[in-house]
C-alpha beads as a LAMMPS data file, in Angstrom:
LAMMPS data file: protein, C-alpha beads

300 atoms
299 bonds

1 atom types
1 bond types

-500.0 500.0 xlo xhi
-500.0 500.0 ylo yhi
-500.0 500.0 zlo zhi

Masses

1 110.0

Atoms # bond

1 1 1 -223.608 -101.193 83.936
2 1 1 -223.768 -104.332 85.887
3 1 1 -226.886 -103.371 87.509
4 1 1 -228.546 -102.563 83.856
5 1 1 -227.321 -106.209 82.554
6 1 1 -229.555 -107.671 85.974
7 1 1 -232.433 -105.297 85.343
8 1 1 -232.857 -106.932 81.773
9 1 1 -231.849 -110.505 82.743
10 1 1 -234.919 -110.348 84.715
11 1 1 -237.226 -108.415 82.895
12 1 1 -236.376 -111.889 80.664
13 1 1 -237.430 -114.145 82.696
14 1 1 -240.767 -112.443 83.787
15 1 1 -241.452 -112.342 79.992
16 1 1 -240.666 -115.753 79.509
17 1 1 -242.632 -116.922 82.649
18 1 1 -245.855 -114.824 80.983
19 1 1 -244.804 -116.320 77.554
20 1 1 -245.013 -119.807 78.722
21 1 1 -249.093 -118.846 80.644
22 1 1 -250.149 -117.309 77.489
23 1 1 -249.083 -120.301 75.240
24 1 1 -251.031 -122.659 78.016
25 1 1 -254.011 -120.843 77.617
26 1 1 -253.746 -119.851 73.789
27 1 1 -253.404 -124.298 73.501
28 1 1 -256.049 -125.267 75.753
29 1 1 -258.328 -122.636 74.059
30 1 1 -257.452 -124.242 70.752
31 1 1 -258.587 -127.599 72.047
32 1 1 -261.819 -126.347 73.390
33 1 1 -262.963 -124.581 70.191
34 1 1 -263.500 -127.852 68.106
35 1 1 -265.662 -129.105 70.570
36 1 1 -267.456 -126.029 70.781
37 1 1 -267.611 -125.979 66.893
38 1 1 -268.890 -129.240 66.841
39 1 1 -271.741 -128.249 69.659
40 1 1 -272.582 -125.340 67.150
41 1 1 -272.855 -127.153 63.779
42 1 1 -274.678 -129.989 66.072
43 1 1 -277.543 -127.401 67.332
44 1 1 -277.909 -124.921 64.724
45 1 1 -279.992 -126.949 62.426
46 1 1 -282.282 -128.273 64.820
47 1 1 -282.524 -124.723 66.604
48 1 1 -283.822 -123.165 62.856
49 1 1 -286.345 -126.529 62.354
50 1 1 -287.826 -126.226 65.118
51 1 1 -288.673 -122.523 64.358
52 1 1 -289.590 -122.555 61.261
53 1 1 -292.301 -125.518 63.054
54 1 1 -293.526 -123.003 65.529
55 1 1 -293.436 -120.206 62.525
56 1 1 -295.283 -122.553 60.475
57 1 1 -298.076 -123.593 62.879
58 1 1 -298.582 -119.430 63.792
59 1 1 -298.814 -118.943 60.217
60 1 1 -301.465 -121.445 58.717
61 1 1 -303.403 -122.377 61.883
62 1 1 -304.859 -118.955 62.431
63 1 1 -304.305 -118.521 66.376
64 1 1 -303.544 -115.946 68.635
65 1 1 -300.974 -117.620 70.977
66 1 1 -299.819 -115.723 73.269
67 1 1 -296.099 -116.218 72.766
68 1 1 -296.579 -115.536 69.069
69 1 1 -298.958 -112.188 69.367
70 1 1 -297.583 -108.635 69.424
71 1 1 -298.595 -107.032 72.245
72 1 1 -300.889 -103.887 71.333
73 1 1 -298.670 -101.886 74.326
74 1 1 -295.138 -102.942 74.633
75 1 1 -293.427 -100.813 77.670
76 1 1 -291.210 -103.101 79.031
77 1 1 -288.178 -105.275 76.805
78 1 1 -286.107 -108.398 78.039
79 1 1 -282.469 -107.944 77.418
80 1 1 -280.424 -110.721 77.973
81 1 1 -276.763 -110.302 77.429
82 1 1 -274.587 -113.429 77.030
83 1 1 -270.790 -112.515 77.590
84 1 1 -267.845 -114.745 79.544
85 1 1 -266.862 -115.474 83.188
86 1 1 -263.389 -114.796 82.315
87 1 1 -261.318 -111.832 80.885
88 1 1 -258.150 -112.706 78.674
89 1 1 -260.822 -112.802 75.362
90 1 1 -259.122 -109.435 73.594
91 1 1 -262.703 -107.567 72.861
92 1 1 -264.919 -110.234 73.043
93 1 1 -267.069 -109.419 76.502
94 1 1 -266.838 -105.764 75.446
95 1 1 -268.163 -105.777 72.045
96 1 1 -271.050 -108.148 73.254
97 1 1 -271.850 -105.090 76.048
98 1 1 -271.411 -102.295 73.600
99 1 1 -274.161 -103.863 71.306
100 1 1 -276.410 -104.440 74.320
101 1 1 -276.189 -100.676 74.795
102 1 1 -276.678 -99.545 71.270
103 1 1 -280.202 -102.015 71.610
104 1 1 -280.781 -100.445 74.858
105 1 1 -281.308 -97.426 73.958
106 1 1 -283.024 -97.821 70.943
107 1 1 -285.473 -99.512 73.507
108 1 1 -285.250 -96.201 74.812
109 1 1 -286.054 -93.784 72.060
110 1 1 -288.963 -96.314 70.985
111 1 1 -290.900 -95.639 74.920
112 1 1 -290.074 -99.094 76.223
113 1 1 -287.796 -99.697 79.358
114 1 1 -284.810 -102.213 78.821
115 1 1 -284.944 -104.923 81.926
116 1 1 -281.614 -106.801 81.809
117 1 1 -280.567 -110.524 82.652
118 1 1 -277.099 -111.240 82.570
119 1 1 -274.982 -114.457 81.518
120 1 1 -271.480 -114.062 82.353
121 1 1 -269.362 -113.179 84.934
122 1 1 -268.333 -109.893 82.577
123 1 1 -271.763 -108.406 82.254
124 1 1 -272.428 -108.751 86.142
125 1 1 -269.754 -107.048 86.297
126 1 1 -270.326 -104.098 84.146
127 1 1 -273.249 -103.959 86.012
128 1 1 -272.345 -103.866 89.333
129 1 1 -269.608 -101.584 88.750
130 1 1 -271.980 -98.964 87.500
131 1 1 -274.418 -99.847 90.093
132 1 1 -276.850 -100.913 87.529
133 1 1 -280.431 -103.077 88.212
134 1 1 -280.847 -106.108 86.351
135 1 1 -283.342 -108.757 86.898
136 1 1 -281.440 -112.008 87.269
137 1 1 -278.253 -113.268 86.600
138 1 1 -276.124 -116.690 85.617
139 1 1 -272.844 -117.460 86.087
140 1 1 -269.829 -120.054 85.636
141 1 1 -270.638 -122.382 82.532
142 1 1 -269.649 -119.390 79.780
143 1 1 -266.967 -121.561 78.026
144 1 1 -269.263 -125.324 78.207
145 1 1 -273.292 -124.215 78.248
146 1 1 -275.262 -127.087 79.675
147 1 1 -279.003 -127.430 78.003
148 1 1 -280.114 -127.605 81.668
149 1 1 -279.142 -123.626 82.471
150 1 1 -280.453 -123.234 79.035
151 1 1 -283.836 -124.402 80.359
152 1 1 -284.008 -122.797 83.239
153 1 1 -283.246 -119.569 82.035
154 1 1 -285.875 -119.987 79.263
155 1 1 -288.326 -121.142 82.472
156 1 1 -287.647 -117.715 83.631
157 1 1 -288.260 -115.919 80.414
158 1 1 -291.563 -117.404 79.347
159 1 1 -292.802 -116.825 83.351
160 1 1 -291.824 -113.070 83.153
161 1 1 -293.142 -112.863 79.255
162 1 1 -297.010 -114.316 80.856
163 1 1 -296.890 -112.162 84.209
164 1 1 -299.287 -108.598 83.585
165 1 1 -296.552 -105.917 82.906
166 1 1 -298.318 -103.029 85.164
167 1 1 -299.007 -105.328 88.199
168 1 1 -296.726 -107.934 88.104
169 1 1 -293.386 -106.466 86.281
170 1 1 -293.563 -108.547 83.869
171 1 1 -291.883 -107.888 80.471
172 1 1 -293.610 -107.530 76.175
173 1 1 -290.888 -108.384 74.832
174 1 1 -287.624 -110.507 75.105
175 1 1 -284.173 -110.217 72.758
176 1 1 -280.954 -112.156 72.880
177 1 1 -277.333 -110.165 72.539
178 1 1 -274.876 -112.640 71.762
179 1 1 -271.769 -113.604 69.715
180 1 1 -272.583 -115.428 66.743
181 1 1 -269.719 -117.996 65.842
182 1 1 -268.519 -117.404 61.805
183 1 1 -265.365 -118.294 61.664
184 1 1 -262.066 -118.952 63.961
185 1 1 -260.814 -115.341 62.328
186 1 1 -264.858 -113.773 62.779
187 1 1 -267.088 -113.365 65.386
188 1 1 -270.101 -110.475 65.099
189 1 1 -272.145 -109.770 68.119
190 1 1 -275.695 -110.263 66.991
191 1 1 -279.279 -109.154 68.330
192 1 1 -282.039 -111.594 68.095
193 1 1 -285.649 -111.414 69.404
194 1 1 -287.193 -114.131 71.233
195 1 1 -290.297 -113.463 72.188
196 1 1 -292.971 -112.878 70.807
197 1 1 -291.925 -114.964 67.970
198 1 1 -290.999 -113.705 64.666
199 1 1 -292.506 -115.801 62.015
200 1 1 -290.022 -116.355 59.147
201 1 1 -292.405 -118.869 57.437
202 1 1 -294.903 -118.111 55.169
203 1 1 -294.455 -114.513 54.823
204 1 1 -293.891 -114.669 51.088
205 1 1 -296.325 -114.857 48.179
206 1 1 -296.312 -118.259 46.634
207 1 1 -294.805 -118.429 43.143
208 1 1 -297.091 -119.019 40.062
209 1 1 -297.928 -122.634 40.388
210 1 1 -296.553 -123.348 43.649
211 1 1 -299.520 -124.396 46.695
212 1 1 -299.573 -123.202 50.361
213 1 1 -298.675 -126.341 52.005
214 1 1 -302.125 -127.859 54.222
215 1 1 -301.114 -128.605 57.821
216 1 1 -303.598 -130.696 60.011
217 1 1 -303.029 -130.645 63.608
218 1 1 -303.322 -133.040 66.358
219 1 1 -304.947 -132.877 68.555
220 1 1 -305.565 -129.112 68.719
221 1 1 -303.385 -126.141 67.115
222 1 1 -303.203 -124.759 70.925
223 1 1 -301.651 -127.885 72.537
224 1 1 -299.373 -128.076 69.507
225 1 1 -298.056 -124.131 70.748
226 1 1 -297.849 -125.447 74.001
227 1 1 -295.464 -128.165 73.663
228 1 1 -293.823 -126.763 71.065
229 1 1 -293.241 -123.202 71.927
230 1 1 -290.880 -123.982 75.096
231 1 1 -288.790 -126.648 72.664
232 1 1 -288.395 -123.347 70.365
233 1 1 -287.335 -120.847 73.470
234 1 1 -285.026 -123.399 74.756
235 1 1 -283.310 -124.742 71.787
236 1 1 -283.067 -120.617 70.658
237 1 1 -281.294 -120.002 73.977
238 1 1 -278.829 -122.997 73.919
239 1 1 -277.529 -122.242 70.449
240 1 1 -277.065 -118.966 71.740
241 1 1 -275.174 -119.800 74.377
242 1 1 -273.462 -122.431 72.403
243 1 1 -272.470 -119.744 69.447
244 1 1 -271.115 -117.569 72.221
245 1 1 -268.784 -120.238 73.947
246 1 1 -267.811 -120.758 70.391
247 1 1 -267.061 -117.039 69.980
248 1 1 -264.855 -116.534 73.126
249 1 1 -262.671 -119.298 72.945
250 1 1 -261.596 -118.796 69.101
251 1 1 -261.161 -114.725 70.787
252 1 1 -259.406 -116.412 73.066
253 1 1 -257.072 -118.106 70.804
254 1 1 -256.149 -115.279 69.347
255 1 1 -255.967 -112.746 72.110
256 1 1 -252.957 -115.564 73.838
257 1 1 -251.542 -116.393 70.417
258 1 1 -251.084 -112.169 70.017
259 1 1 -250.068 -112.081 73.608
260 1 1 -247.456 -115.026 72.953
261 1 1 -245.966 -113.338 70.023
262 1 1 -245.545 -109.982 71.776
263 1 1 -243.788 -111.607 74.663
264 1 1 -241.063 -113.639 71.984
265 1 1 -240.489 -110.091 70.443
266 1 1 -239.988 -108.928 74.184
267 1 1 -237.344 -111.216 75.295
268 1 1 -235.421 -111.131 71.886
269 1 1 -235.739 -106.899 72.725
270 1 1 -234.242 -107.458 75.612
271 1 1 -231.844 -110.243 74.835
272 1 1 -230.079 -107.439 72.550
273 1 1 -230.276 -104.942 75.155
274 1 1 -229.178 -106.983 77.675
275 1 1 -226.133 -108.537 75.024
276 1 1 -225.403 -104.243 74.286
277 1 1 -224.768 -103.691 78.097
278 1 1 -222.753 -106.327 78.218
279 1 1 -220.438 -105.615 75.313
280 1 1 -220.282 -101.880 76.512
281 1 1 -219.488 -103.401 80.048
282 1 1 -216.164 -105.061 78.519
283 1 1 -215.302 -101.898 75.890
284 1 1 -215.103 -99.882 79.082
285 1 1 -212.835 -102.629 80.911
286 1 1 -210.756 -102.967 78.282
287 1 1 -210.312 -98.859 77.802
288 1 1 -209.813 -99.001 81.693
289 1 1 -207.093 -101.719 81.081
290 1 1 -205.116 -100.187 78.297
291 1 1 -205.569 -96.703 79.857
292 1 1 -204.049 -97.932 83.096
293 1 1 -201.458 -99.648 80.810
294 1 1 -200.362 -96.719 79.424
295 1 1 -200.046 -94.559 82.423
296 1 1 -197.784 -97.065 83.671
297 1 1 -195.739 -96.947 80.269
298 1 1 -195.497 -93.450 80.258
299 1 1 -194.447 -93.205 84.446
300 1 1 -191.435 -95.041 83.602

Bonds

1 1 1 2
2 1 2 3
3 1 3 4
4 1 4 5
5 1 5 6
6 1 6 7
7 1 7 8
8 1 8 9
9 1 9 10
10 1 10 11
11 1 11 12
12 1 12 13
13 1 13 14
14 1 14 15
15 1 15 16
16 1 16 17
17 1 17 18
18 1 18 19
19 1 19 20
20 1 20 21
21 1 21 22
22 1 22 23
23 1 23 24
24 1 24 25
25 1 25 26
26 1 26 27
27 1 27 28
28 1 28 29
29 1 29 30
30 1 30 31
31 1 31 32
32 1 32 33
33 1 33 34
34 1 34 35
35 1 35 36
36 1 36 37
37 1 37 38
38 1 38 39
39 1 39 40
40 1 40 41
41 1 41 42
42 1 42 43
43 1 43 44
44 1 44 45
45 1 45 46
46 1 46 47
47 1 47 48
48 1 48 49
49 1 49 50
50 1 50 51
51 1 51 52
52 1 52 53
53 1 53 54
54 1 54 55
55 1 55 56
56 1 56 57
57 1 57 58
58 1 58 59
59 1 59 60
60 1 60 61
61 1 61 62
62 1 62 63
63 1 63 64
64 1 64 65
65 1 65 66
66 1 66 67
67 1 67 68
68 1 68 69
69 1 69 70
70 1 70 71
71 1 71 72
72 1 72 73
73 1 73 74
74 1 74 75
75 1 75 76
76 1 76 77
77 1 77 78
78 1 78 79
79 1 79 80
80 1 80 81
81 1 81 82
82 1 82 83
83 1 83 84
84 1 84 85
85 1 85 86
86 1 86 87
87 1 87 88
88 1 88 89
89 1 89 90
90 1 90 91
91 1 91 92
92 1 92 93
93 1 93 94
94 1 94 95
95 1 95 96
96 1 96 97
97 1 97 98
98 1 98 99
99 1 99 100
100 1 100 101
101 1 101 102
102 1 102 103
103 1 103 104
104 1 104 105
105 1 105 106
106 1 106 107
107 1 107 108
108 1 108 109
109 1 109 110
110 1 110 111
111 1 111 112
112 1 112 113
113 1 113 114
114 1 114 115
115 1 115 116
116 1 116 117
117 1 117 118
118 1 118 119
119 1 119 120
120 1 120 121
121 1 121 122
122 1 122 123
123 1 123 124
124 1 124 125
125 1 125 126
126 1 126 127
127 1 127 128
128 1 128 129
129 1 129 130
130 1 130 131
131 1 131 132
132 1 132 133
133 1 133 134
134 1 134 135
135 1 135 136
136 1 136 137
137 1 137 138
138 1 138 139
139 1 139 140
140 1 140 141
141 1 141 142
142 1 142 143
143 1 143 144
144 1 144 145
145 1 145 146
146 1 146 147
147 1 147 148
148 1 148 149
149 1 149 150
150 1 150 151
151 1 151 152
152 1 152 153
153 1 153 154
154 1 154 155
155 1 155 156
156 1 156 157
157 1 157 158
158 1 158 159
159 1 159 160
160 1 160 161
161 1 161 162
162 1 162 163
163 1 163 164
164 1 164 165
165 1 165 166
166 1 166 167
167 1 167 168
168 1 168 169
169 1 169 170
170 1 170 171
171 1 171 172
172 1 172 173
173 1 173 174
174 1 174 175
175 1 175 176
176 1 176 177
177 1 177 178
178 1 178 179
179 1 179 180
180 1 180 181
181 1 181 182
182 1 182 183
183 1 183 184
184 1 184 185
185 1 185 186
186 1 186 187
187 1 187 188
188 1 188 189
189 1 189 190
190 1 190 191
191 1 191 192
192 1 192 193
193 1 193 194
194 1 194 195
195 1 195 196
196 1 196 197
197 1 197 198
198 1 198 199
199 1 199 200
200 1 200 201
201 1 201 202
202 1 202 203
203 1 203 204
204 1 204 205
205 1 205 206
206 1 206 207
207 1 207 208
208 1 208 209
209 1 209 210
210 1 210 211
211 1 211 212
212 1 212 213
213 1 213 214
214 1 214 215
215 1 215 216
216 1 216 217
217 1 217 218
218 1 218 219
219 1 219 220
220 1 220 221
221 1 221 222
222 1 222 223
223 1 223 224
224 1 224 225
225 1 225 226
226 1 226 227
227 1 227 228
228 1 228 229
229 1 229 230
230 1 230 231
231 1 231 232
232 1 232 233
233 1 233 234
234 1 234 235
235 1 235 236
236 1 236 237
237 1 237 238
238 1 238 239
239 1 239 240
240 1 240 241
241 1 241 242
242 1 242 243
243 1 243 244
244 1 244 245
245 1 245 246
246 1 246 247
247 1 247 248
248 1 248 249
249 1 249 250
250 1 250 251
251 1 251 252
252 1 252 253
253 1 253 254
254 1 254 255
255 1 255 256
256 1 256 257
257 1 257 258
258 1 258 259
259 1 259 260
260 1 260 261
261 1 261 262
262 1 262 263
263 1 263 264
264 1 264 265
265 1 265 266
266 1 266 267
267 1 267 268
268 1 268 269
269 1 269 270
270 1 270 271
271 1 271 272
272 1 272 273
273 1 273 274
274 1 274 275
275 1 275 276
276 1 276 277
277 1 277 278
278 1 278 279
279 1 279 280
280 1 280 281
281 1 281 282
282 1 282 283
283 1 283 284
284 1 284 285
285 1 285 286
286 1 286 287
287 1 287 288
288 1 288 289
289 1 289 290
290 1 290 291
291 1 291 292
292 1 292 293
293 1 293 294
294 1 294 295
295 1 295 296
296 1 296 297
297 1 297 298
298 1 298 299
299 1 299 300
């Protein structure tokens, strides 16, 4: 009995030691998020101005860009897959990688071959462990995104997007898997396509009355694509990136908070186990004291 009363004396304190982790990291989560909101609401609306610009100028200048022109033969599709360096999210890395593979192999069915880059310390990962190719990878700025690794992972993009596919391995198209930040409670992995760009400007009749609008560029429509087209990539990547830092911090949150109220409900478990043993522990002494008392009683 004695031995059972130790057993769950220390199956307390390991709980409470875990107990005390898990509330660190479900607080420190919870003071990262705002930040990470406020990055969000910060970038969102410059990310969308900036392409409904670039939609804008594709629409109503007329030129075949070639960051804004299907390709007549698409056979090989970026897939980059923005997930966490570190576990302890509940499903967040795994729903991001389950909707990567739902997207990969619709690549699949459609003829074109799924080349992967990989953000995240998770998705390398889930690559490596399945001994899986994939054509670059970045790694240890998950929770804070810097606009520089933004940048140079759009650099890389655009560079494989130009290279010939056949000769050079380059790649038709590009899309973005990623968590898109809704609420503290919601967070819905998402599928975006970067390249070539999707115009979402001017793809609706005008109403009865209403003008297309005239745009005049300076100095030529071209050079306007050209500085404008790696603003769009970049800014598309970072609120990406910023959206998913968003995502696994709030998962975070609540993964810890869960974790934190599972370990309370543990100890009190074992608090009343523990208090049982011990109150069976004395019954039996005291039947072992008034049994001995008795056989003395009746001896005499």
């Amino acid at each position: 009995m004695g031995a059972q009363i130790r057993e769950y004396r220390q199956r307390i304190r390991a709980v409470s030691s875990t107990k005390k982790i898990t509330r660190a990291m479900e607080l420190m989560a919870a003071a990262r998020v705002v930040k990470a909101q406020q990055a969000v609401r910060e970038s969102t609306p410059y990310a969308r101005a900036i392409t409904r610009a670039v939609s804008a100028v594709a629409t109503f200048s007329n030129e075949e860009h070639v960051l804004t022109t299907e390709k007549d033969k698409v056979t090989r599709a970026a897939v980059v897959i923005i997930t966490s360096d570190r576990g302890l999210a509940g499903a967040y890395a795994s729903s991001v990688l389950k909707e990567s593979e739902r997207l990969i192999a619709r690549l699949r069915d459609e003829g074109k071959e799924p080349v992967s880059y990989l953000l995240g310390r998770k998705a390398v990962g889930y690559y490596t462990f399945r001994d899986r190719e994939f054509a670059a990878e970045w790694t240890g700025d998950s929770e804070k995104p810097a606009f520089e690794r933004a940048r140079e992972i759009g650099v890389r993009l655009v560079d494989d997007f130009l290279k010939d596919t056949e000769e050079e391995g380059g790649v038709d198209e590009v899309h973005i898997v990623y968590t898109r930040f809704v609420s503290m409670v919601t967070q819905e992995p998402e599928v975006i396509r970067l390249l070539p760009l999707e115009v979402v400007e001017g793809t609706e009749a005008p109403a009865e009355g209403d003008l297309f609008p005239l745009y005049e560029f300076e100095p030529t429509v071209e050079e306007v694509l050209d500085a404008l087209l790696p603003k769009y990539v970049n800014s598309r990547l970072f609120n990406a990136m910023l959206q998913a830092a968003a995502s696994e911090l709030a998962a975070r949150q609540r993964a810890m908070k869960s974790a934190t109220d599972n370990a309370e409900e543990l100890v009190k478990k074992y608090t009343r186990l523990a208090n049982q043993a011990r109150q069976a522990e004395i019954t039996q002494e005291i039947s072992e004291i008034v049994g001995g008392a008795s056989a003395l009683a009746e001896s005499k």
